[in-house]
N, C-alpha and C positions, 0 to 999 in steps of 0.2 A: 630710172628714178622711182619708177611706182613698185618694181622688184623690193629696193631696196627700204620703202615705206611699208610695201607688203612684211619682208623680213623683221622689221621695229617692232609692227602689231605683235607678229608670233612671239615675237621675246618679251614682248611685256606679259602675255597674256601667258607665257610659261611662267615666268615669273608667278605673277597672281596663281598659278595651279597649283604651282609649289608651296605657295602662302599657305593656300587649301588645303593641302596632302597631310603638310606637317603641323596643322593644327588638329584635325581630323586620327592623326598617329597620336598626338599627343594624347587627345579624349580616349582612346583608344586602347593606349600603355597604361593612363593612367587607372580605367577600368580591370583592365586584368592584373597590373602588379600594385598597385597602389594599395594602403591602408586607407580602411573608413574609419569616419571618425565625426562624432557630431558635435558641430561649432553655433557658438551663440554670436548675435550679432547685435554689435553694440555701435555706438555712433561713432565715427570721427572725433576725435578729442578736439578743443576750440583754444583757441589761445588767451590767454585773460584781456588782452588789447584786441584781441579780431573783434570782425562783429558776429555775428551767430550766424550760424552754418546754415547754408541753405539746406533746406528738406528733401534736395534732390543729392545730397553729397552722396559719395559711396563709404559702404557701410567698413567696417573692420570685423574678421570674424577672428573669432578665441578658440582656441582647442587643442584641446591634453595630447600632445603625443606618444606614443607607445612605451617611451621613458620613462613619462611621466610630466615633462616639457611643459611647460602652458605657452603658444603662442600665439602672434596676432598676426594676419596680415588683413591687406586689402581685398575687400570681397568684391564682386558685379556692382555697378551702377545703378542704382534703384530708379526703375524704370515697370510703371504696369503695374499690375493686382496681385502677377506670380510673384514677386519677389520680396526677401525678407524686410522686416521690419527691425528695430530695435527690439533686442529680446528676444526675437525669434529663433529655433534652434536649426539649425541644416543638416542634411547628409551631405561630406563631404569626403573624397580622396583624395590623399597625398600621396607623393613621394617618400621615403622613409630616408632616402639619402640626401633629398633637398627638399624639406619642408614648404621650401618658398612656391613650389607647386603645387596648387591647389584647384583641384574641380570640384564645383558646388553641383550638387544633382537636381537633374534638370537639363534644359534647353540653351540655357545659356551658352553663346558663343558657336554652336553646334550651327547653327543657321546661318554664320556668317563666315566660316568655313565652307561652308557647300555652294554658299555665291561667289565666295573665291572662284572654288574652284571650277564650277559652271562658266560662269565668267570668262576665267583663262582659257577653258579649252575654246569655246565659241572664238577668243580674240588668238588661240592658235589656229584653228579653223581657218577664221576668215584672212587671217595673215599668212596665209600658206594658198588660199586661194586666190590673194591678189598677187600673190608675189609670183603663182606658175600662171597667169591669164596676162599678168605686168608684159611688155613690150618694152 
């Protein structure tokens, strides 16, 4: 039984590596093939019936692409002193085949990839050490 719990941990904890790896790739690709491009960031639009947006909403960023395109998507969760404000301009990368790809330059996301993937090896680690000491 403890083999087979030992065995769970490792696969959860591949899992999570994997989570890692491929977000890690992703910052990664997007740095070497990606277009930059600098995006403004503007609020959340609010509905005439909501009530006003909380100040911690996430922002939406605008920007021209290589066409000539203007478009928007959803930026980082504004969070801390780093991060944009209404108005604020960013360096950003995309994809030029799928716009919907965006990395804002910066730390963002970067740090939560690397505890992924930390994370996973340790929980393959120790699920490979219970699973050959298991009886």
């Amino acid at each position: 039984m403890l083999i087979l719990f030992g065995i769970w941990v490792a696969v959860a904890g591949g899992v999570a590596a994997l989570a890692g790896l491929s977000g890690l790739h992703r910052v990664r690709r997007l740095r070497r093939d990606g277009v930059t491009a600098w995006a403004l960031a503007v609020p959340e639009p609010t509905l005439a019936r909501s009530e006003p947006a909380d100040p911690d909403d996430r922002l939406r960023l605008q920007f021209t692409l290589a066409d000539g395109r203007v478009v928007e998507r959803i930026g980082p969760a504004r969070r801390g002193s780093g991060t944009p404000r209404p108005g604020d301009k960013v360096l950003i990368w995309y994809d030029p085949a799928d716009p919907d790809d965006v990395l804002v330059y910066g730390r963002w996301g970067r740090t939560s990839d690397r505890v992924f993937l930390s994370v996973g090896l340790l929980f393959v680690v120790a699920g490979l050490a219970i699973a050959a000491t298991g009886r």
